[in-house]
C-alpha positions as CSV (number, residue, x, y, z in Angstrom):
1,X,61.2,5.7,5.2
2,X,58.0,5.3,3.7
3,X,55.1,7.2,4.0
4,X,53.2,4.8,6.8
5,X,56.1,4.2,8.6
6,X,56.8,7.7,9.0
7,X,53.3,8.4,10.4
8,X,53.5,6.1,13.1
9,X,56.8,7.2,13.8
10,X,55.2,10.9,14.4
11,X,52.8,9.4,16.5
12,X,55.1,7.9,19.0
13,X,56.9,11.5,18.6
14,X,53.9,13.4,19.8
15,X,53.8,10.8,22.7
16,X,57.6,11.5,23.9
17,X,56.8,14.9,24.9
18,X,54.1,17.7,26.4
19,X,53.8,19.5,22.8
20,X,55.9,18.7,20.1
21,X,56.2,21.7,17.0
22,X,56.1,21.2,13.7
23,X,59.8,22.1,13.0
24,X,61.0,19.6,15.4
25,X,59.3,17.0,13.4
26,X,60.5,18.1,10.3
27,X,64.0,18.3,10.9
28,X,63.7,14.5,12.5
29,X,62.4,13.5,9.3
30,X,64.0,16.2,6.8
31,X,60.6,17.1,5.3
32,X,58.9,20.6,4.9
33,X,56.7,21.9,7.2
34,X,53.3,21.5,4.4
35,X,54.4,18.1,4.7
36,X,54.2,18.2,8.6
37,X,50.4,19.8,7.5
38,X,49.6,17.4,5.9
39,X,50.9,14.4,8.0
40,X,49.1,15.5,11.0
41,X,45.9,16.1,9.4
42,X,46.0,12.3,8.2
43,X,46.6,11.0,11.6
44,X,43.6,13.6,12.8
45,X,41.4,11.8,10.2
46,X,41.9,8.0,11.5
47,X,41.1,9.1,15.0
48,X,44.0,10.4,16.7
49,X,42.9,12.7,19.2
50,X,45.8,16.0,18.1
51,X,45.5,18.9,19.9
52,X,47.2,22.0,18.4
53,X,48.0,25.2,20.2
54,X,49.4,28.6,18.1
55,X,52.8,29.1,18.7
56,X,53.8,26.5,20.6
57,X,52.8,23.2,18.6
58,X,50.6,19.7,18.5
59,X,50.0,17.5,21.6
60,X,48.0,14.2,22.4
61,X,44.7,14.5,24.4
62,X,45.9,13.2,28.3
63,X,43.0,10.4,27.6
64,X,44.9,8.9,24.7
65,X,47.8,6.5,25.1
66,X,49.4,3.9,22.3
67,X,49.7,0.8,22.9
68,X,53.4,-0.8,24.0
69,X,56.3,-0.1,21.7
70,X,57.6,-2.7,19.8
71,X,61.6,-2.2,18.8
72,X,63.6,-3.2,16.1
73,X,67.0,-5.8,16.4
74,X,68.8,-1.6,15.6
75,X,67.1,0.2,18.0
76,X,67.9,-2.5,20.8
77,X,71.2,-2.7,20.1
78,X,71.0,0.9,20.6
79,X,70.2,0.9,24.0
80,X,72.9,-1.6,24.9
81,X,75.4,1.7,23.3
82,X,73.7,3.5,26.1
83,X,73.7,1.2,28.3
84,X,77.6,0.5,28.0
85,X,78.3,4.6,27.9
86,X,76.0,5.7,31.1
87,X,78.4,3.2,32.7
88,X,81.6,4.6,32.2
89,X,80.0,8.6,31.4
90,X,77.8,9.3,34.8
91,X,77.7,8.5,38.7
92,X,76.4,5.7,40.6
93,X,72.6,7.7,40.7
94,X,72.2,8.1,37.2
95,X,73.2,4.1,37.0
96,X,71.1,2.9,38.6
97,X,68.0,4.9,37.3
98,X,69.2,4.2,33.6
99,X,69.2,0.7,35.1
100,X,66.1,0.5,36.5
101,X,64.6,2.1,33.3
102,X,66.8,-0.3,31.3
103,X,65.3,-3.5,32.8
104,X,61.5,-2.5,32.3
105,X,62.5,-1.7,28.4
106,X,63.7,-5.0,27.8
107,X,60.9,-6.2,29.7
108,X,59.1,-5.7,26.5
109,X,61.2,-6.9,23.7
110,X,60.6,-10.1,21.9
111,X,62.5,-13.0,22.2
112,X,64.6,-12.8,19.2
113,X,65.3,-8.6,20.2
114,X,66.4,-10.2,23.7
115,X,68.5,-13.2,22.4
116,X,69.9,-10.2,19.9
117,X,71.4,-8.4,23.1
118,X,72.5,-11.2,25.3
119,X,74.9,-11.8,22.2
120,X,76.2,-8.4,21.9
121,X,76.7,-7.6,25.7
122,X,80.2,-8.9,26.4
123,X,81.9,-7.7,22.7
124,X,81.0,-3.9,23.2
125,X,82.9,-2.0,25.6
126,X,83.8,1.6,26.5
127,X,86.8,2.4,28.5
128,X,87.1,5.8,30.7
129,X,90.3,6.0,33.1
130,X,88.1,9.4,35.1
131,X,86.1,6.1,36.6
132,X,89.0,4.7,38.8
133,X,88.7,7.8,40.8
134,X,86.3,7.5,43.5
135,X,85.1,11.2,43.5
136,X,83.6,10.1,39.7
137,X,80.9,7.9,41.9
138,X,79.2,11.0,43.1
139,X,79.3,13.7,40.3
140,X,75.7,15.0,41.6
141,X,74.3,15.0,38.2
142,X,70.7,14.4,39.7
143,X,70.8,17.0,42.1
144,X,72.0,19.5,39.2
145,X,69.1,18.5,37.1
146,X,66.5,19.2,39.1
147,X,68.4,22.6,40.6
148,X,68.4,23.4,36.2
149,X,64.7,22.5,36.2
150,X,63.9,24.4,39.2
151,X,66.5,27.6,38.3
152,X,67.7,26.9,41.7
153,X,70.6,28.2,43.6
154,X,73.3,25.7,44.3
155,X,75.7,25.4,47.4
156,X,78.5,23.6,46.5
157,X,82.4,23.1,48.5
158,X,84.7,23.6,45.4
159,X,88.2,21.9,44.9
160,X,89.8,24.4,42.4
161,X,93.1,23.3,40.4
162,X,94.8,26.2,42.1
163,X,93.5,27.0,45.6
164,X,95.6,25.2,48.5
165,X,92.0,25.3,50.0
166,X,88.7,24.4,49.1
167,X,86.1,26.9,49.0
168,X,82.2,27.4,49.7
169,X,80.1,29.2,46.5
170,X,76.8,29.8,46.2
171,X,76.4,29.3,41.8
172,X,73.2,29.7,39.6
173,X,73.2,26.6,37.4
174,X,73.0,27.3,33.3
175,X,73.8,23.6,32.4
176,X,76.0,20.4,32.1
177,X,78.8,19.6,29.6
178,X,80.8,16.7,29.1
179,X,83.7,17.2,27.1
180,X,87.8,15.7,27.4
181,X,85.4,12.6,29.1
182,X,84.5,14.8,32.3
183,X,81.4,16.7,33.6
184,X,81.0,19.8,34.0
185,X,78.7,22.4,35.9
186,X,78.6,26.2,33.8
187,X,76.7,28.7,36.4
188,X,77.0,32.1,37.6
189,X,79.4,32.1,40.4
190,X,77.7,34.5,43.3
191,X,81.1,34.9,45.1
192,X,83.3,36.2,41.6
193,X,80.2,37.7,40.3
194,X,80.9,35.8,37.0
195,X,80.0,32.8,34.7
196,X,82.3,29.9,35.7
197,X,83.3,26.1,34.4
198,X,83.2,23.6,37.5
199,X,84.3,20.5,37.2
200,X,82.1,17.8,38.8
201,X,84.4,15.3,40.3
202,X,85.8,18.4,41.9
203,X,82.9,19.4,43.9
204,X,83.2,18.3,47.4
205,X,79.5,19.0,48.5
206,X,76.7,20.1,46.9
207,X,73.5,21.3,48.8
208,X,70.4,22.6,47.1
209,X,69.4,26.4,48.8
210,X,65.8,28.1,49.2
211,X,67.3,30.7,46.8
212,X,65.5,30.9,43.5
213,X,66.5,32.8,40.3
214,X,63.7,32.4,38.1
215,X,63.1,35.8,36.8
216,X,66.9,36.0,35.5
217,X,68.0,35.3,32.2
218,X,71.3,33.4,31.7
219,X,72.8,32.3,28.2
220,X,72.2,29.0,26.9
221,X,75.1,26.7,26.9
222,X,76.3,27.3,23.3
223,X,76.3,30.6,24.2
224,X,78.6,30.3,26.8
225,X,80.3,28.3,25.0
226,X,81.3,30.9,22.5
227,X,81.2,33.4,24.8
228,X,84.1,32.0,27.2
229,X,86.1,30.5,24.1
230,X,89.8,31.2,24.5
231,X,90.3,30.6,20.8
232,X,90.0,33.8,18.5
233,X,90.4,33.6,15.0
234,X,93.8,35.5,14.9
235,X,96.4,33.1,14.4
236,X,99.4,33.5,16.4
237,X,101.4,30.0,15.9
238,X,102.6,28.7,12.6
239,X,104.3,25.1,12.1
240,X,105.5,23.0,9.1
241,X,104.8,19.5,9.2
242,X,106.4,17.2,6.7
243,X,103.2,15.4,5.0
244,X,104.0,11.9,5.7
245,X,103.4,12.7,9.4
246,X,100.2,14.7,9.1
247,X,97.9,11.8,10.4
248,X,99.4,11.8,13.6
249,X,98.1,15.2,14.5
250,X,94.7,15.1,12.3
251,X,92.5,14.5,15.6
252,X,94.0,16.3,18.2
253,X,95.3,19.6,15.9
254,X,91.3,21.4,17.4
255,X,91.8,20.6,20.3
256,X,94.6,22.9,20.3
257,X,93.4,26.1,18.2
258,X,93.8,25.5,14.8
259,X,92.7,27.2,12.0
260,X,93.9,26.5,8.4
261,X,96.6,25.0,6.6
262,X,98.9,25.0,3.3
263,X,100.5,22.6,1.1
264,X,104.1,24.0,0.7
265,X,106.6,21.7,-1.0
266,X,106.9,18.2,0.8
267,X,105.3,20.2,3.7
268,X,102.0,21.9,5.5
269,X,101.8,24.9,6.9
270,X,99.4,25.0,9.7
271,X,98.2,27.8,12.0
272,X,96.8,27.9,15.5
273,X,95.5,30.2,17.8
274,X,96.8,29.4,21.0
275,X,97.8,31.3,24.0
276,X,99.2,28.8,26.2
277,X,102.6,27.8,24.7
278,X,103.5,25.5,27.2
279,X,100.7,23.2,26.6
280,X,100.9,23.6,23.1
281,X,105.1,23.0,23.1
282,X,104.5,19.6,24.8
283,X,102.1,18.4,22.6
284,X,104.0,18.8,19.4
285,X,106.8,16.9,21.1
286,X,104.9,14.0,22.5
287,X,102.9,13.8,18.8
288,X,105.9,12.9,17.1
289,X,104.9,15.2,14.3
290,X,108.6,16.6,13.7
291,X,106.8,19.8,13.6
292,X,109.2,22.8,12.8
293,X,107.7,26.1,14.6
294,X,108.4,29.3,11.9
295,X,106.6,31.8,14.8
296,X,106.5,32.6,17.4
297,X,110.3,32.7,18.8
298,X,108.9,32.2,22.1
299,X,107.3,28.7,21.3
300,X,110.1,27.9,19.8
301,X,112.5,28.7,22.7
302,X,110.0,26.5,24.8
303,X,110.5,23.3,22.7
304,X,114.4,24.3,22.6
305,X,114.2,24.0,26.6
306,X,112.3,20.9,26.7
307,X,114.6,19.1,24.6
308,X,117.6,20.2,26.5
309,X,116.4,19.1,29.7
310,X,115.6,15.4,28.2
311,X,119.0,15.6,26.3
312,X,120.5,16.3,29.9
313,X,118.2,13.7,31.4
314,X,119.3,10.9,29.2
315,X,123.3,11.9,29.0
316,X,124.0,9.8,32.4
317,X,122.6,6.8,30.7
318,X,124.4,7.1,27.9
């Protein structure tokens, strides 16, 4: 990006937001902070009106506004990605407000940007089985962003995986996550005195309270992140798995704890951390890895079992 380019892009960055700081633009553009300096003070000299503030960062004067946006054929297409993944990723609110917003963007476009979308609309597509459920319609995403804004004290009825029942808590929001293509809610759980994962498209109800926690610090969500981590470092699984069949695990081998591996003859060793065998036994069967389990002997009893039952299962057939 050239110089001029990246001075109007700066501009339109210090419009985005209440008070931008100098590090924020410098990552975006991967130059040093003199540069940042020096940037600024060339848009101060051709009239911009840039406020700064020690500490916090630069800001636009509330008089001063830039005139419409114009986007590129890549940054149009762009949206329609969002477009496509707010569909299948969020509830019917957030929908139709990314809708609604949608519309008065392209409301702006050029012809050509326009004509540019119309093509791409029906060969892009995302595909998320959580939205057949209807609960997935009303995830309260709105409701929890404000309550986040706000540090407001949620009321929600809670369908655990567990409980034959489903129970009233009052939580303290910390933030949203989507991860395994679900939402979820991390607060501090009132009733268990703890910080808990709720799933969204389990919650039943959810009321905002009076109740405000504002002067109480919680963790950010990376944070909590590591701080509720079932995964240690320790390995306490360790498989071979012939080489030729190595790509069939390469994705989903984090998801279930791993931690390094070794090339050992025709062979990997890999290990894991990973305290729920079960889960961990059933997806080295169904990942057609022929993985062979050297520890532990419980893991490997497991698999024995599962195997046993589907020889037994089949032996009628046969």
């Amino acid at each position: 990006m050239n110089r001029t380019d990246r001075l109007s892009a700066i501009l339109i960055q210090l419009q985005s937001k209440r008070v931008v700081r100098a590090q924020e633009i410098a990552d975006r553009f991967e130059i040093s902070l003199r540069t940042v300096y020096r940037d600024i003070r060339s848009l101060e000299e051709a009239g911009i009106p840039i406020c700064a503030e020690a500490g916090l960062g630069y800001y636009l004067m509330d008089h001063y506004h830039l005139p419409p946006v114009m986007f590129t054929n890549e940054e149009a297409a762009a949206l329609l990605f969002g477009e496509k993944l707010i569909e299948k990723m969020s509830d019917e609110k957030i929908k139709k407000d990314f809708c609604s917003a949608l519309f008065k963007i392209k409301a702006i476009l050029k012809p050509g940007e326009k004509d540019h979308l119309e093509k791409l609309h029906d060969r892009i597509a995302v595909f998320n089985m959580n939205t057949m459920s209807e609960r997935f319609n009303q995830l309260y995403l709105n409701e929890i962003q404000q309550a986040l804004v706000n540090k407001q004290v949620l009321e929600i009825e809670y369908e655990s995986k567990y409980a034959e029942e489903a129970m009233c808590r009052k939580v303290e929001p910390i933030g949203l996550c989507n991860y395994s293509s679900r939402w979820h809610l991390f607060a501090w759980c009132q009733l268990r005195q703890d910080y808990r994962d709720f799933r969204l498209d389990r919650i039943l109800s959810l009321r905002p309270t009076d109740e405000y926690f504002k002067g109480k610090q919680h963790p950010s969500i990376k944070e909590y992140m590591q701080m509720t981590n079932p995964i240690s470092n320790v390995a306490n699984i360790t498989v071979l798995i012939p080489k030729k069949r190595m790509k069939l695990i390469e994705d989903s081998k984090y998801w279930y704890g791993f931690l390094s591996e070794e090339e050992v003859g025709g062979n990997i060793r890999m290990q894991f951390s990973n305290d729920e065998l079960h889960g961990f036994a059933s997806w080295l069967l169904n990942s057609g890895s022929h993985a062979q389990v050297e520890k532990p002997t419980e893991l490997r009893q497991i698999i024995q079992g599962y195997v046993k039952d589907m020889v037994e299962n089949y032996r009628e057939l046969l």
